[in-house]
C-alpha positions as CSV (number, residue, x, y, z in Angstrom):
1,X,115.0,53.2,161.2
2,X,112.8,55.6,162.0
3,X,109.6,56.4,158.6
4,X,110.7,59.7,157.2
5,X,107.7,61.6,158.4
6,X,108.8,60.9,161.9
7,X,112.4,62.7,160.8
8,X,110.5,65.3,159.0
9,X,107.9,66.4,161.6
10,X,111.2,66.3,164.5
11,X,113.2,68.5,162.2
12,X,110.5,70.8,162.1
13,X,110.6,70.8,166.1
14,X,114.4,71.7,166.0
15,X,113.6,74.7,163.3
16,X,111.0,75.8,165.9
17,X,113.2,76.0,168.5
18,X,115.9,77.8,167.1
19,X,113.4,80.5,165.8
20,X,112.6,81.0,169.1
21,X,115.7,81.1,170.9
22,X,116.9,83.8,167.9
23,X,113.9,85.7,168.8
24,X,114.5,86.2,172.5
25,X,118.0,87.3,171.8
26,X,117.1,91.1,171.5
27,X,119.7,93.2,168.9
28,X,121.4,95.7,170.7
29,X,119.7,99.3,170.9
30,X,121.6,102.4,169.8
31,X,121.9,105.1,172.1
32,X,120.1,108.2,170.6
33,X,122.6,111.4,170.4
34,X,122.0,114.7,172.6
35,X,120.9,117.2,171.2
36,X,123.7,119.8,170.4
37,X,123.9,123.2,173.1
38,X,123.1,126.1,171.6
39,X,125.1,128.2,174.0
40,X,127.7,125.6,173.5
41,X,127.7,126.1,169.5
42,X,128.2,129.7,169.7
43,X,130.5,130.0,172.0
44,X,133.0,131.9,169.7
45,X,130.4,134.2,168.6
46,X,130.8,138.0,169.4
47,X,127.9,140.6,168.9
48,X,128.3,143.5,166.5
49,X,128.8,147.0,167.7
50,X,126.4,149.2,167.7
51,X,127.2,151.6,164.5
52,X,124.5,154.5,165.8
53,X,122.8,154.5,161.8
54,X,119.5,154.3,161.8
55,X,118.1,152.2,159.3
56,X,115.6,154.4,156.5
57,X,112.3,152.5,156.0
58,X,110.6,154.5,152.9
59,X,107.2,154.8,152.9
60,X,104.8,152.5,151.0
61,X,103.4,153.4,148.2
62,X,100.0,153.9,147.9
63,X,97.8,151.7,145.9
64,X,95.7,154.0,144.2
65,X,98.3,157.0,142.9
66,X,97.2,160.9,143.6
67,X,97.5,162.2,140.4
68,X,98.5,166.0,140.8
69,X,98.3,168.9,138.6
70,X,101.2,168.2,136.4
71,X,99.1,164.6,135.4
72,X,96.3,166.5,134.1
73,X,94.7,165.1,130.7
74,X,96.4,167.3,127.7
75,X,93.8,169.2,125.9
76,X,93.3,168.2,122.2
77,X,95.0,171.3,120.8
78,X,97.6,170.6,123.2
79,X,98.6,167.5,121.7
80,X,98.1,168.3,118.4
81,X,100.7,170.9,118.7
82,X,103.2,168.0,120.2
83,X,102.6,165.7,117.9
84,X,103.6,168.0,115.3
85,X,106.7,169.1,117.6
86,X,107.6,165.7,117.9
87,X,107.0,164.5,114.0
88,X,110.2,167.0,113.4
89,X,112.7,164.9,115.3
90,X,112.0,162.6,112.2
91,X,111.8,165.1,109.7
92,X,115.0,165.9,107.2
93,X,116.9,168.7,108.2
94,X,117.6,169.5,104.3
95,X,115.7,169.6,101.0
96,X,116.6,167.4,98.0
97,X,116.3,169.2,95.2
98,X,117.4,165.7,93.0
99,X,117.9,162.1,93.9
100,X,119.7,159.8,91.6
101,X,120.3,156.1,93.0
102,X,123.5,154.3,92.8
103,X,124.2,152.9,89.6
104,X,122.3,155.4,87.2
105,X,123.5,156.9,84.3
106,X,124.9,160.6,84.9
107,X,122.7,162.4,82.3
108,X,119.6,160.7,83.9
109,X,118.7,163.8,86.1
110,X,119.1,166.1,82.8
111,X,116.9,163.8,80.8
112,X,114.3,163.7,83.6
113,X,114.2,167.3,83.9
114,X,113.9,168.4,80.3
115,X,111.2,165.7,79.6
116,X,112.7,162.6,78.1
117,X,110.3,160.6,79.2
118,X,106.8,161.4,78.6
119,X,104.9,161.9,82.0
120,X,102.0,159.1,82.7
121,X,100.2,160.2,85.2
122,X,100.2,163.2,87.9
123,X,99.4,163.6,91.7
124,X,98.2,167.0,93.4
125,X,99.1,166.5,97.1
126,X,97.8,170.3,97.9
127,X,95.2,170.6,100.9
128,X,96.5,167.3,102.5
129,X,98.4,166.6,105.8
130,X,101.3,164.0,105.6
131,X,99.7,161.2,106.5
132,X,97.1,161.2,103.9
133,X,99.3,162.3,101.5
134,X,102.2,159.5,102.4
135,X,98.7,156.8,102.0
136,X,97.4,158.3,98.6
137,X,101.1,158.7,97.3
138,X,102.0,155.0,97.9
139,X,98.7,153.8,96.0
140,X,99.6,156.4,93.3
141,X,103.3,154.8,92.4
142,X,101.3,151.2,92.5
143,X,99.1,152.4,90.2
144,X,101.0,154.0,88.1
145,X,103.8,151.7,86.9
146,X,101.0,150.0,85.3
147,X,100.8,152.6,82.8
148,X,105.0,154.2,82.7
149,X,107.9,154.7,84.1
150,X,107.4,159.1,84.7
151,X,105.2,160.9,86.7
152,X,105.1,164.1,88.1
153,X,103.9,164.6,91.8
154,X,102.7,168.0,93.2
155,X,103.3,168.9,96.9
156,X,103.4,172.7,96.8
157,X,105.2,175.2,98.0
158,X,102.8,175.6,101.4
159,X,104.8,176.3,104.8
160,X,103.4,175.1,108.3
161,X,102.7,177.5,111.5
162,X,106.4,177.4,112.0
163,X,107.4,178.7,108.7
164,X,108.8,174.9,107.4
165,X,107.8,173.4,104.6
166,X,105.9,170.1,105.5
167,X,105.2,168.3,102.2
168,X,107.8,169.5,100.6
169,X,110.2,167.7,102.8
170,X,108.3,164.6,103.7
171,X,107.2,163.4,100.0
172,X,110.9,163.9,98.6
173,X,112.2,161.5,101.8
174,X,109.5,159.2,101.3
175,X,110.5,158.9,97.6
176,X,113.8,158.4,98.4
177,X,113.0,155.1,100.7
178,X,110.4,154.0,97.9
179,X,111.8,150.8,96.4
180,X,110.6,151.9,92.6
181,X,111.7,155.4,92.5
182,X,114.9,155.4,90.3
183,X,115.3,159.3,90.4
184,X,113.3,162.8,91.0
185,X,114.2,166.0,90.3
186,X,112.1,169.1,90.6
187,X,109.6,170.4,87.5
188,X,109.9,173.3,85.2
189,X,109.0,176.3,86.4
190,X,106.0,175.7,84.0
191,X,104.8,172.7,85.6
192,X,105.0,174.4,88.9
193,X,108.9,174.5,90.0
194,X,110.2,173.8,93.2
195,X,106.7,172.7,93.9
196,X,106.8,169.5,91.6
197,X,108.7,166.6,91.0
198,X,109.4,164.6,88.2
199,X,109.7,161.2,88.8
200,X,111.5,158.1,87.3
201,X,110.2,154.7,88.0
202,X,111.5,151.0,87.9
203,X,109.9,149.1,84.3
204,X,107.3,146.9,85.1
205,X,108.2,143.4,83.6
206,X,105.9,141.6,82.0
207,X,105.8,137.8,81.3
């Protein structure tokens, strides 16, 4: 019997050998596919004909605009006189001569008007445009719930270029939108009439 490297090192001889026979034997190659015929593929394919429209191509535009006559810079009375044109679309188209909201007693407006509550505090509007009136009216209702609920506001009777009142209109809207006007009606003709209001406010609560 032969020792069992002698088996070992012949068996390594026989794995050899049928490596290399496995080796020769070559798998087979694929034949790669023609490429496909273009005149073949679109065989079926029949052209358009021709419509006779001509297709438009507009013009580029141009990087750097030509700004012409009409794009001139507005002059500074020139906008003025549209801002003041345009600040109407937002303007009332009435006059409130009295405001109650929701929920008030009826007799409120007749006990506002004949002085029920004594006034606190008053603000003269006269000689300012609407926007510094609308900043010092806000800081004047702040102010003056510290001290009562009444207060009479004077906007005057003045009319603008176009023959509008301008105060008159704006301060009654804005007090209407306030959140601690309860009421307004206008004054007595001794404290100035259709060119005052009297004005209820919410009670300030304190702890």
């Amino acid at each position: 019997m032969k020792p069992l490297k002698d088996q070992l090192k012949g068996a390594k001889e026989r794995v050899r050998a049928t490596a290399r026979t496995r080796s020769v034997v070559a798998a087979p190659r694929l034949a790669e596919p023609e490429p496909p015929d273009f005149a073949t593929l679109f065989k079926d394919v029949r052209p358009l004909k021709p419509s006779g429209r001509v297709a438009h191509q507009p013009p580029r535009p141009s990087a750097r605009p030509r700004f012409g006559h009409g794009h001139a810079p507005a002059s500074d009375a020139h906008e003025a006189a549209l801002l003041q044109h345009m600040s109407a679309w937002f303007e009332p188209a009435e006059i409130d001569a009295r405001h109650s909201r929701d929920g008030m007693p009826g007799n409120t407006l007749r006990r506002l008007k004949h002085g029920h509550w004594p006034v606190v505090a008053e603000l003269d509007l006269h000689g300012l445009d609407r926007y510094a009136a609308q900043d010092r009216l806000v800081v004047f209702l702040h102010r003056a719930r510290d001290r009562g609920v009444c207060v009479r506001i004077i906007h005057g009777k003045g009319l603008s270029s176009n023959g509008e009142p301008v105060l008159k209109k704006m301060v009654r809207q804005w007090l209407k939108s306030h959140p601690d006007v309860l009421a307004f009606c206008e004054a007595d003709e001794r404290f100035g009439g259709g060119g005052a209001l009297m004005v209820l406010l919410k009670t300030r609560h304190r702890e």
